[in-house]
ZAMARGU-4260 file (C-alpha; in steps of 0.2 Angstrom, whole numbers, plus 5000, padded with zeros to 4 digits):
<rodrens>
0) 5838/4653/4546 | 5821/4651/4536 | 5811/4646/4554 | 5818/4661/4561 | 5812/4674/4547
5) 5795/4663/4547 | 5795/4668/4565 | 5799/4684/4567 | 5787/4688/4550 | 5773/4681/4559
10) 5776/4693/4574 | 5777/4707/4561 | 5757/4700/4553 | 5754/4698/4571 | 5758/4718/4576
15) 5749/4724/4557 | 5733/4713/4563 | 5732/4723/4582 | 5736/4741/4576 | 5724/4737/4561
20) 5710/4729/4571 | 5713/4743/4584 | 5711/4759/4569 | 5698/4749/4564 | 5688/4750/4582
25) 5692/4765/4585 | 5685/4773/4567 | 5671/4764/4568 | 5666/4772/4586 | 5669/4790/4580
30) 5658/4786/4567 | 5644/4778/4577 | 5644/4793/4588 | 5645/4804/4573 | 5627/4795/4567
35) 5621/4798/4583 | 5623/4816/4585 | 5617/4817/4566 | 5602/4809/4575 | 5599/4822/4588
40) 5606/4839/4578 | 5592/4832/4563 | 5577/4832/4575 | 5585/4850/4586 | 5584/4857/4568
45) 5569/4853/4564 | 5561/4859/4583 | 5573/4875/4579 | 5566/4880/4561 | 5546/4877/4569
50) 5552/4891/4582 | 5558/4901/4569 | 5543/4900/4559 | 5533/4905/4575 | 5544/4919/4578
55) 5543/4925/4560 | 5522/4923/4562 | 5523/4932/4578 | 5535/4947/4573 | 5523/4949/4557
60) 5507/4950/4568 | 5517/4962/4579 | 5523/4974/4566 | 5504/4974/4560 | 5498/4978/4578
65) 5513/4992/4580 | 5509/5000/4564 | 5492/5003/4569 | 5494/5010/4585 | 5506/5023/4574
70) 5490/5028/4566 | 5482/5030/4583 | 5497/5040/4588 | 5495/5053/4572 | 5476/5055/4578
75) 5480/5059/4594 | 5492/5071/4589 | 5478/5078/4580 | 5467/5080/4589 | 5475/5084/4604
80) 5461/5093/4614 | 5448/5080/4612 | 5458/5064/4621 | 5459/5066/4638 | 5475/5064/4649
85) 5473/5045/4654 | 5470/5040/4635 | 5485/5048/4627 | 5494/5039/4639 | 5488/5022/4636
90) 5488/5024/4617 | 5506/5029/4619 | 5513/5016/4632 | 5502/5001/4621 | 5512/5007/4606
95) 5529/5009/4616 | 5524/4989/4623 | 5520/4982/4606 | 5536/4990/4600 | 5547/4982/4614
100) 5539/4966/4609 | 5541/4966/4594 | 5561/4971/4596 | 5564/4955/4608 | 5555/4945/4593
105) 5565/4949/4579 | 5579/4947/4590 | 5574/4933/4596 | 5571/4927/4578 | 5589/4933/4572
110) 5597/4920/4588 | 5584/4905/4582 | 5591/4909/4565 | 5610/4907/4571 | 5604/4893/4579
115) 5599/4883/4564 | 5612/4890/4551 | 5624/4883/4563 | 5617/4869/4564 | 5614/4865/4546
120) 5633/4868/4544 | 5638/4854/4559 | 5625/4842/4549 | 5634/4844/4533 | 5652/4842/4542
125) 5643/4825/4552 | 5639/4817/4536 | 5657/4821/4528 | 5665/4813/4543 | 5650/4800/4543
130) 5654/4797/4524 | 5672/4796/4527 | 5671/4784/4542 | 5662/4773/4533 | 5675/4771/4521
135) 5691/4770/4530 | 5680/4757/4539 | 5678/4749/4523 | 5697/4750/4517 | 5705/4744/4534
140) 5693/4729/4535 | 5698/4725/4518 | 5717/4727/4523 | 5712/4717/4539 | 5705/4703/4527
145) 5721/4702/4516 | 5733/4701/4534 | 5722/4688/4541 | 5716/4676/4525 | 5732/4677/4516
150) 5747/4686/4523 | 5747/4670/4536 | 5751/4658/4524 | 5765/4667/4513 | 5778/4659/4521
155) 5772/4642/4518 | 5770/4648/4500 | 5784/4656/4497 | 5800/4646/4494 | 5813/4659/4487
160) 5815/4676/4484 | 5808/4677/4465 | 5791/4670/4472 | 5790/4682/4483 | 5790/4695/4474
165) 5779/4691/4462 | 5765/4683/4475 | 5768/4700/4483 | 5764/4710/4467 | 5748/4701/4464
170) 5742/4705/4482 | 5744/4720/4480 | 5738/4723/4465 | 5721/4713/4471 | 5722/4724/4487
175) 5719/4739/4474 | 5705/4730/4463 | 5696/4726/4484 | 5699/4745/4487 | 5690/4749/4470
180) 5679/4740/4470 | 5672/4746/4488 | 5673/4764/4485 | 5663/4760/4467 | 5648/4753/4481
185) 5652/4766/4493 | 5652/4779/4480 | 5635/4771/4471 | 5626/4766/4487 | 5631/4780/4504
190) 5636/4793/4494 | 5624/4793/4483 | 5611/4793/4498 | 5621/4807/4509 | 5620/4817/4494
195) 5601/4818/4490 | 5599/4819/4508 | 5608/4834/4508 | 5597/4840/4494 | 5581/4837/4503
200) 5588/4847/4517 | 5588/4863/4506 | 5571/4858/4499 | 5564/4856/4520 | 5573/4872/4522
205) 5562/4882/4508 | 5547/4872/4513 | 5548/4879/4528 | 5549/4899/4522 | 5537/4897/4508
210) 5526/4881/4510 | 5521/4876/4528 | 5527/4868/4544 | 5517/4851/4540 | 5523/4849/4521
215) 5542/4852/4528 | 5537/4839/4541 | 5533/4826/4527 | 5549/4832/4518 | 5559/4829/4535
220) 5555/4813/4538 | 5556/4806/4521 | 5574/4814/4524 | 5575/4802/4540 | 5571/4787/4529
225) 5583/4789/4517 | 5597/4791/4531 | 5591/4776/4538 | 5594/4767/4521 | 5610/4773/4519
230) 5615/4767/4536 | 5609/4750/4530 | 5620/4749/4516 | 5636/4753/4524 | 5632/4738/4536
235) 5628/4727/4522 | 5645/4732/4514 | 5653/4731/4531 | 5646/4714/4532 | 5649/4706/4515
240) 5670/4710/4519 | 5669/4698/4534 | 5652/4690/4540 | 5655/4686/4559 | 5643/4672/4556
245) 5656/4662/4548 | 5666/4659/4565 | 5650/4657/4574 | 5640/4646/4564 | 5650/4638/4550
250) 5650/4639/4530 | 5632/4633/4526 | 5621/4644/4537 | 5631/4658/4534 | 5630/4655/4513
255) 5613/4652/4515 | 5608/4669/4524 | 5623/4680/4512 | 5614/4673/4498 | 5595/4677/4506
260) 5601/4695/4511 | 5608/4695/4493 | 5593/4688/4482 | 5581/4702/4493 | 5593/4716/4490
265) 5595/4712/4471 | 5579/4707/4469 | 5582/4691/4458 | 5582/4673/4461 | 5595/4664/4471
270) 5595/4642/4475 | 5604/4635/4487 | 5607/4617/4486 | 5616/4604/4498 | 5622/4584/4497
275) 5630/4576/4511 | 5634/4584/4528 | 5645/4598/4526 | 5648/4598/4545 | 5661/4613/4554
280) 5677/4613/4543 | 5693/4620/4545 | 5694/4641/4547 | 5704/4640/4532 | 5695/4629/4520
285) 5677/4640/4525 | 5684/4656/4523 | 5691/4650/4508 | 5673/4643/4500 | 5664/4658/4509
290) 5674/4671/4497 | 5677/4657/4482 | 5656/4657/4481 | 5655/4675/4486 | 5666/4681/4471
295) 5657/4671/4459 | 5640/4678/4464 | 5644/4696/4465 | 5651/4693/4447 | 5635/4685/4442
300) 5625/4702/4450 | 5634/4714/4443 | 5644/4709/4427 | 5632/4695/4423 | 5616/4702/4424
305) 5610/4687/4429 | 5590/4684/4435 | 5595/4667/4440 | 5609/4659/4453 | 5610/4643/4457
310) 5624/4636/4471 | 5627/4619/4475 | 5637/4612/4489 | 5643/4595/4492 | 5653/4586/4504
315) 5662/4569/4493 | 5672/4560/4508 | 5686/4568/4509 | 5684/4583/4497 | 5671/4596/4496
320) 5663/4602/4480 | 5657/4619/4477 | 5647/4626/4458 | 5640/4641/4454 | 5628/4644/4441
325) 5622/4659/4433 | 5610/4662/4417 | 5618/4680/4414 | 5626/4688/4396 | 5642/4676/4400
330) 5661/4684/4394 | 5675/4678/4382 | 5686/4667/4394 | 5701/4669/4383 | 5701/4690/4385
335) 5693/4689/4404 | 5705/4676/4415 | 5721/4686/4410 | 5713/4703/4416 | 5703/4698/4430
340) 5711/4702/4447 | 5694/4693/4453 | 5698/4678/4445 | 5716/4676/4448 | 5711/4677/4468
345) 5702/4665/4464 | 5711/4654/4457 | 5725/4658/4471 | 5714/4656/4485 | 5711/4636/4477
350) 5727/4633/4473 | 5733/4638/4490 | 5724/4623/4496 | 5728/4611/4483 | 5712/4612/4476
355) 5704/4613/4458 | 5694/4628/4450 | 5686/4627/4432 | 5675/4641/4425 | 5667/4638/4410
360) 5657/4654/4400 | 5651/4659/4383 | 5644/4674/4377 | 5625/4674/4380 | 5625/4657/4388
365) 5630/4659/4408 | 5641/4655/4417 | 5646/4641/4429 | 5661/4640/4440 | 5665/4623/4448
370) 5677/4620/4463 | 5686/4606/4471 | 5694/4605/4487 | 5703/4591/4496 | 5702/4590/4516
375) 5716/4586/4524 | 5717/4580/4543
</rodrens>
């Protein structure tokens, strides 16, 4: 009876892990194309407000030409007798030109102006959909993470009913600490960006109508720069959820370029040290020392405010060693392990293969976690 639940709860992870990986596809190419017609509206606006401004130059030169040809007009009605036939004539077709002119340039003017409100509205739609992309991107590769890393080995975890339960609570409850913690880099990195972008927008827009076209052009593409940056950083949080180097190339040379990525983003110092060959392992035992040493340094970045990592790697026979190292402001292990869902994960993800975790901290002193794993055949 307990083979056939295994079985049949592996096709329902199996069915979850399609339909997810499927969302997940399909999000992320409505948002791609939504960045690219961001692309193409931002530089149609910008070629639409430099024809504004010349219609606007153009209109005002107009209305200075038509209001002088009214003052030839009013001396010709005068002095009626003086002008000869042929010359009213032209002074009163020039000023009936120049006033058609400037008719089609104001109207012309008013359609460019349509134009480019309506563009301006589809840009700030594109970066809420843009914004929102990113994140259900974020959320579902998180869920995908949990479905693949962990939900395949409940059943061999999970011996009755009680346990279950309980195991389930905590994933959950670590699901929800992921999701947090995401939209806390979402909402600190993207969002932040999207939102002085739409700032600067407003400041190209006055810089246009009361500055010059060159200044809004500095404006604009300082504007391009800063979307460019936020693109980055909603790869770099795609990418820290699941590196794909990790299938491809193993543990080590995908540690050694999260940690290079991580030291130049953070601007501090990060070691990476190796004994023994740490050759291909299992897909299990990497993914779990790829999140076991990411964990510890994200808590070192951002809790720790450490200036200094160091991570060492070793590979003992038939176990593989794993420390981290920090110099940052430490915490009170009695008050932080209880509370941590980071730490429980942890602490589940070794357990799960038999292994051995011990943290040891003190306020204003660093912190070092050390990790023990046995391989099995």
């Amino acid at each position: 009876m307990r083979q056939i639940n295994e079985k049949r709860f592996d096709e329902i992870i199996d069915s979850m892990l399609d339909v997810v990986d499927k969302s997940k596809g399909e999000i992320y190419e409505l948002t791609e194309s939504s960045r690219e017609e961001y692309k193409v509206l931002t530089d149609e606006l910008v070629e639409t407000r430099d024809k504004v401004q010349k219609m606007i130059v153009k209109g005002d030169q107009l209305e200075k030409e038509v209001r002088l040809y009214r003052n030839r007009l009013a001396q010709v009605s005068k002095n009626f007798n003086v002008y000869t036939e042929a010359q009213i004539k032209e002074v009163y077709e020039t000023a009936h030109e120049i006033q058609t002119k400037l008719k089609m340039v104001r109207e012309r003017e008013i359609s460019l102006r349509q134009k480019r409100d309506f563009i301006e509205r589809r840009l700030k739609s594109l970066e809420e959909m843009i914004e929102k992309g990113s994140a259900l991107v974020s959320k579902v590769s998180v869920i995908s993470n949990y479905l693949t890393d962990d939900f395949k080995q409940i059943s061999e975890l999970i011996e009755d009913a009680n346990q279950k339960q309980s195991f389930g609570l905590k994933i959950i409850e670590a699901q929800e600490e992921e999701r947090r913690r995401i939209s806390r880099e979402i909402h600190d990195g993207p969002a932040q960006m999207l939102a002085n972008i739409l700032l600067r927008a407003d400041l190209v827009d006055r810089t246009f109508r009361e500055r010059s076209g060159e200044e809004a052009l500095v404006e604009m593409k300082s504007m391009r720069s800063m979307v460019r940056s936020s693109l980055q950083e909603v790869r770099r949080i795609i990418y820290n959820l699941r590196p794909m180097a990790l299938d491809d190339l193993g543990l080590v040379p995908t540690i050694r370029k999260y940690l290079a990525d991580l030291e130049e983003y953070n601007n501090l110092t990060i070691t990476l040290s190796e004994h023994g060959s740490v050759d291909r392992l299992a897909s299990k035992y990497e993914v779990a020392l790829f999140r076991l040493i990411q964990e510890s340094v994200q808590n070192a970045v951002k809790h720790a405010a450490a200036e200094q990592i160091h991570v060492n790697i070793r590979n003992e026979k038939n176990q593989v060693s794993v420390s981290i190292r920090d110099d940052g402001v430490g915490f009170d292990l009695a008050k932080k392990s209880e509370k941590s869902f980071g730490l429980i994960g942890m602490r589940e993800r070794v357990e799960m293969l038999a292994g051995e975790i011990t943290i040891n901290s003190k306020i204003g002193g660093g912190t070092t976690v050390y990790v023990k794993i046995p391989l099995k055949s």
